[in-house]
SEBABA-249338 format. One record per residue (C-alpha): residue number from 1; residue in three letters; x, y, z. Coordinates in steps of 0.1 Angstrom, whole numbers. Layout:
N
PT   nr  rest     xx     yy     zz
PT  NUM   Ala      X      Y      Z
...
END
This chain:
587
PT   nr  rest     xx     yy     zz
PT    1   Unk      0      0      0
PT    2   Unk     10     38     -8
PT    3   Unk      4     48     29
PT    4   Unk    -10     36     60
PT    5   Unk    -16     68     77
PT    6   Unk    -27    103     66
PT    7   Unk     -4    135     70
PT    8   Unk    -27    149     90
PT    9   Unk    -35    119    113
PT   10   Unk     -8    106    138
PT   11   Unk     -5    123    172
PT   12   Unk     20    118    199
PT   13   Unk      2     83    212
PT   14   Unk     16     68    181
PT   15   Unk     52     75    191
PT   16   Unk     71     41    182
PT   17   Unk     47     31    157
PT   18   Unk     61     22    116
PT   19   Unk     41     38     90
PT   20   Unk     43     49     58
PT   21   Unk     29     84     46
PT   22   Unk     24     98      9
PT   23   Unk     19    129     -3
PT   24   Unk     38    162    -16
PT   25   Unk     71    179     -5
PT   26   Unk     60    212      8
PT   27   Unk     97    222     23
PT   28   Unk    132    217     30
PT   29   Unk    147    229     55
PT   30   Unk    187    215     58
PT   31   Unk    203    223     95
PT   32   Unk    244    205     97
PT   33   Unk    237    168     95
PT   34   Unk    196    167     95
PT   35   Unk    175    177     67
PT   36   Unk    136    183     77
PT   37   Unk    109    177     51
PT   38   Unk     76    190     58
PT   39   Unk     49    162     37
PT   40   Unk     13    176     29
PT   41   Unk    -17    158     19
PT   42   Unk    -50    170     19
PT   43   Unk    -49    162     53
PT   44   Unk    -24    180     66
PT   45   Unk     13    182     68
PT   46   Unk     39    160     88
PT   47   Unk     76    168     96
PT   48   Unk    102    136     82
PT   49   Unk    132    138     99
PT   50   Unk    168    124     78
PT   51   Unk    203    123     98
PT   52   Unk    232    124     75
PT   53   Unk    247    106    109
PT   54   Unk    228     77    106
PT   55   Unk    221     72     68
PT   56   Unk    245     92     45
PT   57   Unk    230     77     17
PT   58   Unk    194     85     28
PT   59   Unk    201    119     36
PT   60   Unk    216    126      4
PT   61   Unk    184    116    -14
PT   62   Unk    163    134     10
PT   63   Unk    185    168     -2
PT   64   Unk    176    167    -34
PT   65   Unk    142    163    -34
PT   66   Unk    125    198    -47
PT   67   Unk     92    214    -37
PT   68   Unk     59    198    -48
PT   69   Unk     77    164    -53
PT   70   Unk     54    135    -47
PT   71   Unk     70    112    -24
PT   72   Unk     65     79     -5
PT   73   Unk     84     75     28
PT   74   Unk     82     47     53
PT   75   Unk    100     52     89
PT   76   Unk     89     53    126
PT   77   Unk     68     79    143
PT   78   Unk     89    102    169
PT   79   Unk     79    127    196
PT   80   Unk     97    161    186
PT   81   Unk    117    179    209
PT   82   Unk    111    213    191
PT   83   Unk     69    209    190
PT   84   Unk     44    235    166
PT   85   Unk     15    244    179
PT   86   Unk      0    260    149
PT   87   Unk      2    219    134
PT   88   Unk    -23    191    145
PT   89   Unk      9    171    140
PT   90   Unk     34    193    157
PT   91   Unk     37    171    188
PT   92   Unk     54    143    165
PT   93   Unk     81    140    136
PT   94   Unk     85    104    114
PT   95   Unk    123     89    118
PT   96   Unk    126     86     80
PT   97   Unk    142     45     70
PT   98   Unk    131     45     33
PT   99   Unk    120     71      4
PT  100   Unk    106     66    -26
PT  101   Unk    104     93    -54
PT  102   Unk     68     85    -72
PT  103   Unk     72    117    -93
PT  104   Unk     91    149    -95
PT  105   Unk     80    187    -99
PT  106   Unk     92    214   -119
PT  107   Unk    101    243    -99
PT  108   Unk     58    251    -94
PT  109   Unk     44    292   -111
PT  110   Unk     39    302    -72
PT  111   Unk     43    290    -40
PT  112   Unk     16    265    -24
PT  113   Unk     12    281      7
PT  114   Unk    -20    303     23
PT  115   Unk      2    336     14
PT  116   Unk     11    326    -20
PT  117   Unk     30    350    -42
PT  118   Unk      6    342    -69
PT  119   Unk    -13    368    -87
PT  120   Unk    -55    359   -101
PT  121   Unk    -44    351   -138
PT  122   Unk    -12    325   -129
PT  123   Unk    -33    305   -102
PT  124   Unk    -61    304   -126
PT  125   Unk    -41    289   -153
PT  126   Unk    -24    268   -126
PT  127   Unk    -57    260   -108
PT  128   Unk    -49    223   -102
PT  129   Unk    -18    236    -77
PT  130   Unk    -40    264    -66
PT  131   Unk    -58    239    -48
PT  132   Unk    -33    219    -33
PT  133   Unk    -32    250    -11
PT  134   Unk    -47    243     24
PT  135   Unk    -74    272     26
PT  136   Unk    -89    267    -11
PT  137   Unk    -93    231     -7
PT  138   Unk   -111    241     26
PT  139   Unk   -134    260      7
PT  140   Unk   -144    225    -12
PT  141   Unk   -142    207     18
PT  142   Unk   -174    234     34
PT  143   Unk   -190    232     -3
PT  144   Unk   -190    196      1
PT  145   Unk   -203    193     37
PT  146   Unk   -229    223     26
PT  147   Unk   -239    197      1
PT  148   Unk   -242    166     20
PT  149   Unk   -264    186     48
PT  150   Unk   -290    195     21
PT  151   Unk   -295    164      6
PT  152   Unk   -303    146     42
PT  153   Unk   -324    178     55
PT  154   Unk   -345    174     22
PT  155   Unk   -348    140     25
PT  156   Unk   -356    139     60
PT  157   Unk   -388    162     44
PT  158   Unk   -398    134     21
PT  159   Unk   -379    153    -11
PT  160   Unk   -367    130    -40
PT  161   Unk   -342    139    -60
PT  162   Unk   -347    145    -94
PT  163   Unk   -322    150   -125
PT  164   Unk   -338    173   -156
PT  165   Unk   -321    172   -190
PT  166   Unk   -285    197   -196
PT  167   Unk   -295    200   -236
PT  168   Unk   -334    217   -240
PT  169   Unk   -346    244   -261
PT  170   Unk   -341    280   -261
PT  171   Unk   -366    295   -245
PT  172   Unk   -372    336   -244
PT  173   Unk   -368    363   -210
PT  174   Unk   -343    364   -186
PT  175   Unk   -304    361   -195
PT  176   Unk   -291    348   -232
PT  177   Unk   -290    313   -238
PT  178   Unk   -256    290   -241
PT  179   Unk   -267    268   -273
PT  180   Unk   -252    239   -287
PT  181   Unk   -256    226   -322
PT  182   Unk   -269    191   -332
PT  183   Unk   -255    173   -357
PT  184   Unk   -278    147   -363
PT  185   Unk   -306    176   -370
PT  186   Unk   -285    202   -391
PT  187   Unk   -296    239   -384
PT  188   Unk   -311    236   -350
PT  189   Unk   -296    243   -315
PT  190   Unk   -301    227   -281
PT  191   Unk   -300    256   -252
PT  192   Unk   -284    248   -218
PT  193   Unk   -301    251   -191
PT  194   Unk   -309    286   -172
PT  195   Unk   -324    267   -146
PT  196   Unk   -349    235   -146
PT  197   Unk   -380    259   -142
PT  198   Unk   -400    243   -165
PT  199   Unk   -389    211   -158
PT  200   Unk   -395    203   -121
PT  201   Unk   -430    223   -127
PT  202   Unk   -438    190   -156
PT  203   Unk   -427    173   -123
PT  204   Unk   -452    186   -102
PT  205   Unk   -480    176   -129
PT  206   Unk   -463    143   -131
PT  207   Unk   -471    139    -92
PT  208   Unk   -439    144    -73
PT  209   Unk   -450    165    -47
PT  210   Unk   -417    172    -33
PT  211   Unk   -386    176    -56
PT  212   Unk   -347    190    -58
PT  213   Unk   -316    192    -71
PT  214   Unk   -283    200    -71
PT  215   Unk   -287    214   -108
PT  216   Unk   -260    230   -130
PT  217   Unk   -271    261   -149
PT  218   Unk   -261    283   -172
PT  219   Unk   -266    320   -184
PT  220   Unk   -245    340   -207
PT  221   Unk   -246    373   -190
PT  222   Unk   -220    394   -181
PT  223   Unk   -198    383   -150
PT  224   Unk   -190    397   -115
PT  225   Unk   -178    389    -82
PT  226   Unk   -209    369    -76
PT  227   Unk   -215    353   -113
PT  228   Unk   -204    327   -135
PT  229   Unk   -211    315   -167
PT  230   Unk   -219    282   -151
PT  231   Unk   -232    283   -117
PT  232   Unk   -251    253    -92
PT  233   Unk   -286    257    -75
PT  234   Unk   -301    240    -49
PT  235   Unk   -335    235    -69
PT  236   Unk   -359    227    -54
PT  237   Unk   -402    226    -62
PT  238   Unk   -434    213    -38
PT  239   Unk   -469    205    -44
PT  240   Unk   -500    217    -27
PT  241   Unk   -483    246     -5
PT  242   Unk   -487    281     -3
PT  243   Unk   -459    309      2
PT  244   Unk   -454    306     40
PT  245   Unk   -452    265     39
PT  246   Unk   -422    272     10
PT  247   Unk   -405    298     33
PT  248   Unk   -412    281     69
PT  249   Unk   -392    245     55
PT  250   Unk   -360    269     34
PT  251   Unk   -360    291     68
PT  252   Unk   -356    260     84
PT  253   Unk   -331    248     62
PT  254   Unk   -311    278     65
PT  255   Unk   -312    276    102
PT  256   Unk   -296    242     97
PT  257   Unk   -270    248     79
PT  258   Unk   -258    282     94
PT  259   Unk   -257    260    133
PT  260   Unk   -238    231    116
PT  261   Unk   -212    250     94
PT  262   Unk   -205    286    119
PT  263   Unk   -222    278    146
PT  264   Unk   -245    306    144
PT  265   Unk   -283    306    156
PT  266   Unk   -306    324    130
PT  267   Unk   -337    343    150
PT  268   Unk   -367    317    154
PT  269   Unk   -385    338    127
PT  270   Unk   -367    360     99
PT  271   Unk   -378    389     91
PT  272   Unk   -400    395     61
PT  273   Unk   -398    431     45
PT  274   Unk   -417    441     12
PT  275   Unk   -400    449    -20
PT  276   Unk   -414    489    -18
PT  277   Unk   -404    487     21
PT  278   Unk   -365    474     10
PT  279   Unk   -363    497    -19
PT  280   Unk   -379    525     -2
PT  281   Unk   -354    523     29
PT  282   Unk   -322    510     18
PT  283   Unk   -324    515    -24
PT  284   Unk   -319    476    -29
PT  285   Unk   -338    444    -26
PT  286   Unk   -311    428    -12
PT  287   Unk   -303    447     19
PT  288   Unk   -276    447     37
PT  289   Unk   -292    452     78
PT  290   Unk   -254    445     92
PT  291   Unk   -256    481     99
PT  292   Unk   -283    507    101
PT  293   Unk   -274    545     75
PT  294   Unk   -313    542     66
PT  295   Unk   -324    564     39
PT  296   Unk   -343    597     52
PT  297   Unk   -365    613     25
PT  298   Unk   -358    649     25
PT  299   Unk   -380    666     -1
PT  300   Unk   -399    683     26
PT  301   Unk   -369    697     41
PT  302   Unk   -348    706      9
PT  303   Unk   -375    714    -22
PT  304   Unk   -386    746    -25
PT  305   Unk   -367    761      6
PT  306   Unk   -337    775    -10
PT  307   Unk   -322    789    -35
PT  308   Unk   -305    754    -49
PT  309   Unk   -322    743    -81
PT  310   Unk   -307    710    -85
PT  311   Unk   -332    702    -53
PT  312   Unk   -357    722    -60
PT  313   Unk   -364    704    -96
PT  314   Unk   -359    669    -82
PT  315   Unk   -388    640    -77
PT  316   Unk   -363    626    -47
PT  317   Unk   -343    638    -22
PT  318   Unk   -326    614      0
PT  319   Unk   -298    612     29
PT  320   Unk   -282    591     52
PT  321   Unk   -266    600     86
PT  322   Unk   -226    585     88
PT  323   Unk   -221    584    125
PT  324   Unk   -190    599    141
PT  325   Unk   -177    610    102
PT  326   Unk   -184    652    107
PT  327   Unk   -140    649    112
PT  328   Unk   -139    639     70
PT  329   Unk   -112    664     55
PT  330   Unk   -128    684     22
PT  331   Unk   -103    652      6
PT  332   Unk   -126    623     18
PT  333   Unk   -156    646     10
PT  334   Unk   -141    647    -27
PT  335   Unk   -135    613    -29
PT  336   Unk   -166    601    -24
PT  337   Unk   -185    630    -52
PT  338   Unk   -159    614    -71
PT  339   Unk   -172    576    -68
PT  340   Unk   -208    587    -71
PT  341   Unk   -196    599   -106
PT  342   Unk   -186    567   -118
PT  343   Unk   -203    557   -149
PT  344   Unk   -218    524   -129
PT  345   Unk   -231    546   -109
PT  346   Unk   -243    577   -126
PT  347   Unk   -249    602    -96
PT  348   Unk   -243    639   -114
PT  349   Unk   -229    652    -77
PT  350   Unk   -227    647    -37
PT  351   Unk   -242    672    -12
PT  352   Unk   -227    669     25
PT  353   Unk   -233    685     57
PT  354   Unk   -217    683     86
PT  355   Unk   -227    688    123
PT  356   Unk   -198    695    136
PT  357   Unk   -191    682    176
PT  358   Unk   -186    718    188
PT  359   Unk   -226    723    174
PT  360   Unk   -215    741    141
PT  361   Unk   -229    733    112
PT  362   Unk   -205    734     72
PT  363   Unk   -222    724     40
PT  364   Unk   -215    721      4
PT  365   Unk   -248    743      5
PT  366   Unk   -251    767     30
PT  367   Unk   -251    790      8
PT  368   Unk   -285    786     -6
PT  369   Unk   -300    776     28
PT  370   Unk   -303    791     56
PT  371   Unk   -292    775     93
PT  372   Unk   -326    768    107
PT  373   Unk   -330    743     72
PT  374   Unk   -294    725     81
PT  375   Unk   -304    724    116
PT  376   Unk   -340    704    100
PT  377   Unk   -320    679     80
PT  378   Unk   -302    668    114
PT  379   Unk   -339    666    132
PT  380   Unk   -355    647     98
PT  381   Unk   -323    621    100
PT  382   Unk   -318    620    138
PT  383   Unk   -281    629    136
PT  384   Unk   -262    643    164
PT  385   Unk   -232    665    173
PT  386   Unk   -203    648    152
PT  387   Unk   -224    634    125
PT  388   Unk   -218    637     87
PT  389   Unk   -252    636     64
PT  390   Unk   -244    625     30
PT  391   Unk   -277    635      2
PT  392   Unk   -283    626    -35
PT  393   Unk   -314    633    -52
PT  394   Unk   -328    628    -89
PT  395   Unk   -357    629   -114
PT  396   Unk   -361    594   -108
PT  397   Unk   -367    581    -68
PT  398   Unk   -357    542    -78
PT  399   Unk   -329    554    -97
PT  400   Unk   -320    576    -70
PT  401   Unk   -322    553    -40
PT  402   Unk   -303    529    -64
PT  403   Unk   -273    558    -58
PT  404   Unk   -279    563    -30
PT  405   Unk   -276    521    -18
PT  406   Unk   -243    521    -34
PT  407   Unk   -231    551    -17
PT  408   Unk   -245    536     17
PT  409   Unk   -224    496      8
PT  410   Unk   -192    524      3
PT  411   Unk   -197    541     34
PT  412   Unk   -202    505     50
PT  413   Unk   -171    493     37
PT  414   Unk   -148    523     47
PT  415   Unk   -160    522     83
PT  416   Unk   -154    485     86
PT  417   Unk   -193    475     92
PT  418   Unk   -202    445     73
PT  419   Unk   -186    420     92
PT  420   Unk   -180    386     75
PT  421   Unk   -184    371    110
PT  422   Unk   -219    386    114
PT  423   Unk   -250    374     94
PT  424   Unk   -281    394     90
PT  425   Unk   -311    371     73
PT  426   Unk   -346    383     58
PT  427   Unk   -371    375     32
PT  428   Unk   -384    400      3
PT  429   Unk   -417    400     -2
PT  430   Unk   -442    414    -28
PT  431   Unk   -420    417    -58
PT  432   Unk   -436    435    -89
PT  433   Unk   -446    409   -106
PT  434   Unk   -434    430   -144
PT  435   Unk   -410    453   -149
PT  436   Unk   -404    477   -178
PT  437   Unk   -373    467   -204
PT  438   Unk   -357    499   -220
PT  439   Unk   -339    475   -240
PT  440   Unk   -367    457   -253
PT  441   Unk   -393    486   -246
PT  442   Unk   -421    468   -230
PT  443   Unk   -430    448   -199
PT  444   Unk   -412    418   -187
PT  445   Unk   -412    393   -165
PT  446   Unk   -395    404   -129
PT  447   Unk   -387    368   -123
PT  448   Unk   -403    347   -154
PT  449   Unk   -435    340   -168
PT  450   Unk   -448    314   -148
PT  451   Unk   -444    333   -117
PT  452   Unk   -485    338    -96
PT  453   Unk   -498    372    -92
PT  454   Unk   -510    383    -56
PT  455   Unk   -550    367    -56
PT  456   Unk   -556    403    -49
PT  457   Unk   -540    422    -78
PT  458   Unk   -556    400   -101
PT  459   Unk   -579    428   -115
PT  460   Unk   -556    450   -122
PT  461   Unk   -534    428   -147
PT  462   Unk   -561    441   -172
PT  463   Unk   -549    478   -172
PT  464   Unk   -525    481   -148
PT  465   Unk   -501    454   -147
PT  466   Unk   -474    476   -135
PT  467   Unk   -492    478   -101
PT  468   Unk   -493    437    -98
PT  469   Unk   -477    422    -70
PT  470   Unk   -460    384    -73
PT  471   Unk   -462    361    -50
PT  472   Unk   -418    357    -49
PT  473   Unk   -397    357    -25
PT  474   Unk   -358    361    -23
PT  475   Unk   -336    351     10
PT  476   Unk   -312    375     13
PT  477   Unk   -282    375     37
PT  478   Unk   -257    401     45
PT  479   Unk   -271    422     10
PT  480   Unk   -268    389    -14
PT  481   Unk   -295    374    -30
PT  482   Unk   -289    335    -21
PT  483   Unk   -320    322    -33
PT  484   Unk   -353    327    -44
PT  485   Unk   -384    311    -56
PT  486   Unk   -425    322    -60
PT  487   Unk   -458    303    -65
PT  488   Unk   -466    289   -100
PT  489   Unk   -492    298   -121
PT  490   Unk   -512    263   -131
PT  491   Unk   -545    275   -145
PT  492   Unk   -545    277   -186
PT  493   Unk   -564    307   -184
PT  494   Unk   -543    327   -162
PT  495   Unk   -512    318   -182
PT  496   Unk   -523    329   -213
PT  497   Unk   -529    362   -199
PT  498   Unk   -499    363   -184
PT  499   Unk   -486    354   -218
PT  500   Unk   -508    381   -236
PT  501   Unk   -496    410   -212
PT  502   Unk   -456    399   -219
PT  503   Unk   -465    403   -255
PT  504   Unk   -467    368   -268
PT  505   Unk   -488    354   -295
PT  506   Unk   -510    324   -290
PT  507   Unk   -489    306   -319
PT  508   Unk   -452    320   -302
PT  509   Unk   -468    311   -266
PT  510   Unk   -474    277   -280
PT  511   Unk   -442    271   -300
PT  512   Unk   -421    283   -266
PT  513   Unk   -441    269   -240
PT  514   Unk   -466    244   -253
PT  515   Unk   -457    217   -234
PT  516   Unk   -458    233   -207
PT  517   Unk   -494    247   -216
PT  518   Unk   -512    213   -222
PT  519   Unk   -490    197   -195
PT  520   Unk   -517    220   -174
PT  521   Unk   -545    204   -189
PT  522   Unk   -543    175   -171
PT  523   Unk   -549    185   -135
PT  524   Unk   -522    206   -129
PT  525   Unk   -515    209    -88
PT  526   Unk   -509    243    -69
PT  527   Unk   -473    246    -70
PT  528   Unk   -443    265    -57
PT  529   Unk   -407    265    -55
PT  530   Unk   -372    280    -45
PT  531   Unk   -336    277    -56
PT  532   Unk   -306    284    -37
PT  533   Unk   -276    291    -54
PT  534   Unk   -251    270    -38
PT  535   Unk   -222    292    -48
PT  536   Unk   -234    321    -36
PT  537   Unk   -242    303     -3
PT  538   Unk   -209    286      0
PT  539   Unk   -189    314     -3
PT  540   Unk   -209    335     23
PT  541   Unk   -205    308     50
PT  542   Unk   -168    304     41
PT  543   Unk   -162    345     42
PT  544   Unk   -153    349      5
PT  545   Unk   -151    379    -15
PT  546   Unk   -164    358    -49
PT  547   Unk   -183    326    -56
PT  548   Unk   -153    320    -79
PT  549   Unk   -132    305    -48
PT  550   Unk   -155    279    -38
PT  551   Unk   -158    265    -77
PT  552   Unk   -133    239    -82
PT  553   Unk   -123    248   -120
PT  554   Unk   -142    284   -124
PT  555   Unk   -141    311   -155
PT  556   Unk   -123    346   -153
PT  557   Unk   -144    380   -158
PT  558   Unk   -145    375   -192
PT  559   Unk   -157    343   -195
PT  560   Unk   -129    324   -199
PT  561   Unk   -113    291   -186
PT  562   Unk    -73    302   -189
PT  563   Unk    -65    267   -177
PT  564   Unk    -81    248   -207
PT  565   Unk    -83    278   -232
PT  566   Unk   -115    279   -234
PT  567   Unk   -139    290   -253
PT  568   Unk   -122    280   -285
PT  569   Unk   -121    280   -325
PT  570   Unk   -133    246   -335
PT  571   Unk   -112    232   -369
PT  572   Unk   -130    231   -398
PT  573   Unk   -139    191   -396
PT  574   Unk   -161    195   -367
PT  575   Unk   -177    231   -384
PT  576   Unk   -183    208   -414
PT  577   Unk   -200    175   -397
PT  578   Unk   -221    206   -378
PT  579   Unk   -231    219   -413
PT  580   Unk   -221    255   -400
PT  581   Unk   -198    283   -415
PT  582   Unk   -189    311   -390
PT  583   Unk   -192    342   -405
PT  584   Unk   -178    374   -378
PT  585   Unk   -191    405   -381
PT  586   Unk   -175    438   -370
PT  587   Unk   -196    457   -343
END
């Protein structure tokens, strides 16, 4: 056998013992007649001892062995005399008798350590030594355990798991397709997968009350911290349940897995906050309540009081109150007009004041108000002596509050307030069940087409479908989306409203979705659903900056895997058997 023991296993109780250990030369450290090899595996790392003294010839091997060289060593386990703490095995060293060389390393891109001196784009194209390194691999070792946890809570609740097809057809809303060519029918293209919408609802029709999975998707969007291409959900759908039975079981599911993974107790009942309430007080329905900078509405303070037109033409005025910040130099002050300018965010310009400790009050418009209006911004926002009130406004209040939320995440940041170490969980409710597309310059979907509208908003879908509320959800934590779901439409009727309103003809409706459509002739059950996406979860419990360091083999920001060069040109055989001829055209 290869090894007996694990390099993270032996402990000070198996002093005298022989083993043999495998695994990969992390260093060498050579001190007169000993040489010291520190062995990792994934389960940790053990110190071999070889004395020139007692084996020259040993020794001598031992010294030229390089870093990352996989090695098999046999030799007796030793307490050491110089123990490390910061190792589970630092209590014991292996007396080293025989080594065996099972392959050699080039001199690796970077080192494998936690505080490697490689850079994004060399680790990416080197990803299978990025995670020989201790604190990525723990990252799958949580994503794993994350995994396993899910499975036996859902099947505990009598959920069966379920896998849908990877190659479907393209169907319209949401992000672009990923489509793949068929051969064997010339001209027409499988879609991946978005997600298995459609799919686990046929399920629900087909009787399988309670279903999930652990389901690859796929969008082709452009990426961020917390996108990929290809991205996992925990996918779940349930028959004859209404919206609190779907969020009373994920709740609970949530409460699991945060007390198993960190230890952490969630309140016995999240709090639920409507979409107009989220938007409304913190620009965002994803808010981040790790710290408090609500947004005060101001337009009955600021429009129409002075002399400063920008407020006085605006449709929203809106502050928050930054506690302890009145000491920011005119610097700081600049710095942040400067990143509400950013293109991605689009503000036009920043207006401060500041109540000063000593009770006086400076502001980037003090000229065109008086001191009794300053003095009514810190009574409307509840700031005190020391306090700095930062204020945006615009001719659009969403688009506005949008600012204003990324100003508040900035603000968050700089003062150190969103704690990795502290979650804050919540459900938002009452989504608008449309939304309006510039791009496509008409109403769509919020979430997708088969999402219920509230019972109650039912007659206004008619002439006011702007006004409809859906019955979604979204589980947010710490200002990220992590999953989301809503009840399914399953009467005919109501779906080919829905349909109608999104613009659809009967014969489009039919060729997209008519599966789907007679499916629900058949005694289609009330039905509802949520999805987690695993990645996003993941790398929240494990304190990540991007979902990127929890994937195994992820893409860059463009898209791209640098390890296998991919996307790539395919030769012109396989362009031939596809009966395709690539044609680019200049944008």
């Amino acid at each position: 056998m290869y090894r007996t023991n694990t390099c993270g296993e032996l402990r000070l109780t198996d002093a005298g013992k022989n083993v043999t250990l495998s695994g990969w030369v992390q260093k060498i450290r050579k001190m007169g007649g000993m040489t010291f090899v520190d062995l990792r595996d994934r389960y940790g790392i053990t110190q071999l001892v070889f004395n020139d003294d007692e084996n020259a010839d040993l020794c001598a091997k031992a010294n030229k062995l390089g870093r990352e060289y996989c090695i098999q060593i046999k030799g007796v386990v030793n307490e050491r005399q110089s123990k490390n703490s910061s190792l589970s095995t630092g209590d014991i060293e292996i007396i080293v008798n025989e080594l065996n060389v099972l392959s050699e390393s080039e001199t690796p891109p970077f080192t494998i350590d936690d505080n490697t001196d490689g850079g994004d784009d060399i680790r990416m194209k080197y990803r299978y030594l990025d995670l020989r390194r201790s604190c990525v691999r723990k990252n799958l070792e949580l994503r794993h355990r994350m995994t396993i946890l899910i499975r036996n809570f859902l099947d505990a609740q009598n959920f069966i798991e379920v896998e849908t097809p990877i190659l479907i057809g393209s169907t319209p809303e949401g992000a672009r397709d990923f489509v793949v060519p068929s051969r064997m029918n010339p001209g027409q293209f499988y879609a991946l997968p978005q997600s298995p919408q459609t799919l686990k609802q046929l399920l629900m029709v087909s009787g399988f009350d309670r279903y999930f999975q652990i389901a690859k998707c796929f969008r082709d969007e452009d990426l961020r911290a917390d996108r990929q291409p290809e991205f996992t959900q925990v996918d779940c759908e349930m028959s004859f349940v209404n919206q609190d039975d779907v969020i009373n079981l994920f709740e609970d599911m949530a409460r699991h897995l945060f007390k198993e993974i960190r230890g952490v107790e969630l309140p016995a009942k999240l709090q639920q906050m409507t979409w107009h309430e989220a938007m409304r007080r913190f620009g965002s329905d994803k808010p981040d309540l790790r710290f408090g900078m609500e947004f005060v509405e101001l337009m009955d303070v600021l429009r129409g009081t002075g002399s400063f037109n920008v407020f006085n033409d605006a449709t929203y005025i809106g502050g928050i109150c930054i506690p302890g910040c009145a000491k920011y130099t005119r610097k700081q002050l600049d710095q942040l007009t400067d990143f509400v300018k950013r293109p991605q965010i689009g503000a036009k310009g920043l207006v401060w004041v500041k109540f000063n400790e000593d009770g006086t009050v400076k502001s980037s418009i003090d000229k065109f108000y008086n001191a009794e209006t300053l003095l009514s911004i810190k009574d409307k926002v509840g700031a005190n002596n020391g306090d700095l009130v930062l204020i945006l406004s615009g001719d659009n209040a969403n688009k506005a509050r949008i600012q204003l939320c990324s100003l508040r995440l900035e603000m968050g940041d700089r003062l150190g307030l969103r704690d990795r170490n502290k979650f804050e969980c919540l459900w938002i409710i009452d989504f608008p069940l449309f939304e309006w597309s510039d791009e496509e310059q008409r109403l769509m979907s919020t979430h997708h087409p088969f999402t219920m509208p509230n019972p109650d908003d039912i007659p206004l879908l008619e002439e006011h479908p702007e006004r409809v509320r859906a019955k979604a959800y979204d589980f947010v934590c710490n200002g990220i989306e992590v999953g989301g779901g809503s009840l399914r439409i399953h009467d005919c009727k109501l779906q080919e409203k829905m349909f109608k309103i999104l613009g659809f003809t009967p014969e489009r409706a039919n060729a997209q979705f008519g599966f789907l459509i007679n499916a629900f002739k058949y005694g289609a059950p009330p039905h509802a659903g949520l999805a987690f996406g695993l990645d996003r979860f993941v790398s929240i419990l494990a304190g990540l900056d991007s979902i990127r360091d929890c994937i195994a083999f992820p893409k860059n920001n463009s898209g791209r895997d640098v390890m296998l060069d991919a996307p790539s040109m395919l030769d012109a055989k396989q362009l031939d058997e596809l009966q395709i001829k690539i044609d680019l055209h200049q944008k």
